[in-house]
N, C-alpha and C positions, 0 to 999 in steps of 0.2 A: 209328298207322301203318295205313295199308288194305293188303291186299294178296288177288290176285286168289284168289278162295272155291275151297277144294278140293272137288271133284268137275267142276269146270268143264271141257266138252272143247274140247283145243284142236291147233291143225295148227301146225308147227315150220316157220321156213325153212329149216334146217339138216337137206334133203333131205327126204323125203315121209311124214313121222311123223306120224299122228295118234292122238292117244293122250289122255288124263287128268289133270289134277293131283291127284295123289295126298297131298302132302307139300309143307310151304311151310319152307324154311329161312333163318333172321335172320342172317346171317354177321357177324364183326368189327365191320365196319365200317357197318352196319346195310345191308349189300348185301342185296336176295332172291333168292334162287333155288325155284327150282319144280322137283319130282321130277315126271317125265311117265312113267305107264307105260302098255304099248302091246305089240300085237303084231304081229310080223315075220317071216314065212316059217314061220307055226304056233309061235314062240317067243315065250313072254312077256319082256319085256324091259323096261329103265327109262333117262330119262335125266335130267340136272340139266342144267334152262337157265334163263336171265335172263327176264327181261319182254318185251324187246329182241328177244327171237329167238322168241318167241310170236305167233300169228294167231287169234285170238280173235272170233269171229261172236258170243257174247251173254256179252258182260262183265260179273260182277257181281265187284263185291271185298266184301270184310268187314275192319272194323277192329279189331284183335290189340291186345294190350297192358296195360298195368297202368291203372283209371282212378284 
């Protein structure tokens, strides 16, 4: 499975976040999500988003998993 390399910065459509992937999480149903953390009004802050809701200028992924 690839999935986009943490440390990669990336800007949220889900209002004016731009922040870090910090954390890449495999859920159930092998959904991903990505922990973005970022700061906001001098607070460091985190959020969990999909692939989907990611804007990404220099993509690189890594591939995870058992070989």
């Amino acid at each position: 499975m690839k999935v986009i390399k943490p440390g990669t910065k990336v800007n949220s459509l889900l209002g004016n976040i731009q922040g870090m992937i910090t954390e890449v999480s495999i859920t159930f149903k092998n959904k991903v999500i990505y922990k973005i953390d970022y700061f906001w009004d001098g607070e460091f802050k985190h959020i969990w988003l999909q692939e989907e809701e990611l804007i990404i200028d220099n993509r690189e992924t890594k591939t995870i998993g058992f070989k």
